[in-house]
C-alpha positions in Angstrom: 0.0 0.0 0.0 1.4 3.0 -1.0 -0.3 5.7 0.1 -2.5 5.5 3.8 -5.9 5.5 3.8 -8.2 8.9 3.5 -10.3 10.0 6.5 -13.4 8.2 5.4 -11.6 5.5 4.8 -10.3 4.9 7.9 -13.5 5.6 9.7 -14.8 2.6 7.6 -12.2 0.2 8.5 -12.5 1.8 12.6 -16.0 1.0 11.8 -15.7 -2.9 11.1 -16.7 -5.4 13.0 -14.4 -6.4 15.6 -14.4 -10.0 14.8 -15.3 -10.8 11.7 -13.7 -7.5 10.0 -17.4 -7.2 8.4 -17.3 -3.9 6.5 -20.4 -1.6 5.8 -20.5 1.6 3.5 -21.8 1.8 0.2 -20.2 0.0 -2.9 -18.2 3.0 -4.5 -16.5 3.5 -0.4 -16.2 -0.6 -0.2 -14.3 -1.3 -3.9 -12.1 1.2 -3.4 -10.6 -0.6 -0.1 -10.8 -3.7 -2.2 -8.4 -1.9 -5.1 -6.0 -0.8 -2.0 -6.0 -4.1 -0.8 -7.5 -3.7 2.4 -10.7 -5.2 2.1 -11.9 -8.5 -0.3 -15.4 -9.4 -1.4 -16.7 -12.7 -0.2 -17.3 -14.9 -2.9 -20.3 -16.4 -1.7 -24.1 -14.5 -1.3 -24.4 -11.7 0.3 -20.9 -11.0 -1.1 -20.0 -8.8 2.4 -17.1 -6.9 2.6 -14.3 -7.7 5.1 -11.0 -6.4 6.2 -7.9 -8.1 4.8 -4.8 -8.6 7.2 -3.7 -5.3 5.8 -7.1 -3.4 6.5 -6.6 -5.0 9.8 -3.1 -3.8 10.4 -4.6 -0.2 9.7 -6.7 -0.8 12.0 -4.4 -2.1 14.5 -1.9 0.8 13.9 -4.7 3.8 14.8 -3.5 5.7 18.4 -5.1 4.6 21.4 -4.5 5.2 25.4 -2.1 2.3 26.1 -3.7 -0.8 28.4 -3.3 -0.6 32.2 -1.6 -3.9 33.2 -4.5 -6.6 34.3 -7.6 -4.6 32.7 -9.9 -6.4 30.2 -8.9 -5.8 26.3 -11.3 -3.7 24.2 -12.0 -3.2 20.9 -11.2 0.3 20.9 -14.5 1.6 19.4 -17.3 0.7 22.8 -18.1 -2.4 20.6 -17.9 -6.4 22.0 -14.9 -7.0 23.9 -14.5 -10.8 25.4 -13.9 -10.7 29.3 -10.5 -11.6 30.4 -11.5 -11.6 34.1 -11.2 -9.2 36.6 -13.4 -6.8 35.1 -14.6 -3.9 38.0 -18.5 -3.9 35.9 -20.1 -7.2 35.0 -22.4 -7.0 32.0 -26.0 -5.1 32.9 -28.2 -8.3 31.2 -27.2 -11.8 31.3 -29.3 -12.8 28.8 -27.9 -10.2 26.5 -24.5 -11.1 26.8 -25.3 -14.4 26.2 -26.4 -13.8 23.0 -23.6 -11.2 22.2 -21.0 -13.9 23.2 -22.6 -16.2 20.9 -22.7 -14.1 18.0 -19.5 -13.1 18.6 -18.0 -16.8 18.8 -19.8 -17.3 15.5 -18.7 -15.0 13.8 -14.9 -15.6 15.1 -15.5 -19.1 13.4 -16.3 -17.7 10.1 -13.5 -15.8 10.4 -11.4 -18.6 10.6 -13.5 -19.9 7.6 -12.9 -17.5 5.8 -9.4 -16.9 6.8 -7.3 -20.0 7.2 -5.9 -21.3 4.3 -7.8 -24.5 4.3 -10.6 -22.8 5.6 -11.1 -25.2 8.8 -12.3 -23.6 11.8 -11.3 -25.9 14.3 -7.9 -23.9 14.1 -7.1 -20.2 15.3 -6.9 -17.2 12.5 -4.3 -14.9 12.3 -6.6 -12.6 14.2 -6.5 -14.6 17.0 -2.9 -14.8 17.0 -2.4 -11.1 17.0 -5.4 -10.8 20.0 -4.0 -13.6 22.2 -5.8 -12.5 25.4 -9.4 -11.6 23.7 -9.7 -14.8 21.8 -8.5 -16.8 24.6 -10.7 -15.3 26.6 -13.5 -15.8 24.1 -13.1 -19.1 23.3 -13.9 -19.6 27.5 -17.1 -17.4 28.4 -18.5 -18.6 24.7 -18.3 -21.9 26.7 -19.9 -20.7 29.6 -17.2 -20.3 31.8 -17.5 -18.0 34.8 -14.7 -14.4 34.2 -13.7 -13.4 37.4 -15.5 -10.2 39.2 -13.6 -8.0 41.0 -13.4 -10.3 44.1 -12.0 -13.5 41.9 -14.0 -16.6 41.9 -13.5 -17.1 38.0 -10.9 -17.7 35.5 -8.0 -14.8 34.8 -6.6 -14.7 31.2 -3.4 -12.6 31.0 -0.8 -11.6 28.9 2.9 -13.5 29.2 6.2 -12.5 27.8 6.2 -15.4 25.5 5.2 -14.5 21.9 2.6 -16.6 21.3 1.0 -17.7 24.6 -1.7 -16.4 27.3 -1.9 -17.4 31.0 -5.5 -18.9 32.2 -6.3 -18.6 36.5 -8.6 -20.7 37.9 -10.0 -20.5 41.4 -9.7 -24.4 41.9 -7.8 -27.4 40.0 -10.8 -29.1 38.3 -12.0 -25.5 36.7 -8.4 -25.2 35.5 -8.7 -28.4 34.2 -12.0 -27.4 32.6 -10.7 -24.4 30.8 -7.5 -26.4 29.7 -10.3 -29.2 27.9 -12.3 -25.7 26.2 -9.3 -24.7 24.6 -8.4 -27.5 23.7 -11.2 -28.4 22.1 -11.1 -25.0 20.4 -7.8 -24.7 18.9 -5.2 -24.2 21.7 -2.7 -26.3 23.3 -2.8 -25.9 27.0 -0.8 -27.2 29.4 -0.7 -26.9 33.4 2.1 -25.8 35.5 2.9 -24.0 39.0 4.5 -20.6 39.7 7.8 -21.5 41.2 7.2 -18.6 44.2 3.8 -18.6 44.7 3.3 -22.4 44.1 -0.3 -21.0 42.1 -1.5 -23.2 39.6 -1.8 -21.7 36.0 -2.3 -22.8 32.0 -0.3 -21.6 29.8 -2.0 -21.8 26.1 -1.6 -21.6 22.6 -3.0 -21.2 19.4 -2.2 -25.1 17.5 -1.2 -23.9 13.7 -1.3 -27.7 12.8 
């Protein structure tokens, strides 16, 4: 790309959906992404418009405050974000979260669809390799695994210095165990092991690229 994108671009591509990349804007504002490469057409009906890794890097690369240590991921824009755990405000309808985790999970799937080069979705995107914490912690409460409140009592995903690995607390061994099977069973590798110092039990997981 040789040139960045215009103003109304980039409110397009700030606009897209935070999982899927689903664009919206009218068909003159969506092909010219497509001829800069940062969007593609679906091949298949409705023919939607989604972010390419590029559009995503764009996206990626726009200013924001930087994270406080421990505090739950979002997606920048008050849209979906997963919960890591530890969150001070727990969503105000149950039932709506519910469905908002679904739709979210489903969509992360087509993503993977759509994006892996054998399109199987029993495998994590690049997307989820770039948001190790989020999908992570996706991949649990779509599950229906408890995030911890503000008092614990839930599982913790957090960042580690390793490139390409999260950290899952649990309160207890068999709802670490439980996590470890989820992920599993949605892409990751996840194994158990115990902080030297504090003798606390952790997982340490990653996306499987085979």
């Amino acid at each position: 790309m040789s040139r960045p994108p215009t103003v109304a671009q980039r409110r397009l591509i700030e606009a897209a959906d935070p999982v899927t990349g689903r664009l919206r804007g009218t068909r003159a504002q969506l092909e010219a992404l497509v001829r800069r490469g940062l969007a593609f057409r679906h091949p298949r009906p409705p023919h939607d418009h989604f972010l390419t890794p590029a559009g995503h890097r764009v996206r990626e690369a726009e200013p924001q405050a930087p994270p406080v240590a421990g505090e739950a991921e979002t997606d920048g824009g008050g849209g979906f974000a997963a919960r890591v755990g530890g969150e001070e405000r727990a969503p105000v309808s149950a039932a709506a979260r519910l469905r908002e985790v679904h739709s979210a999970w489903q969509g992360l799937l087509e993503l993977r669809r759509m994006t892996n080069p054998d399109g199987a979705t029993g495998r994590p995107c690049g997307w989820e390799r770039t948001h190790l914490v989020r999908a992570a912690a996706l991949a649990l409460e779509a599950a229906g695994h408890r995030p911890a409140g503000p008092d614990g009592d839930g599982y913790r995903v957090r960042a580690t210095p390793q490139p390409e690995a999260v950290a899952v607390y649990a309160p207890d061994e068999p709802f670490l165990q439980a996590c470890a099977q989820t992920l599993e069973r949605a892409g990751w590798q996840a194994g158990a092991y115990t902080e030297p110092r504090t003798r606390v039990r952790y997982l340490l997981a990653s996306p499987r690229r085979a």
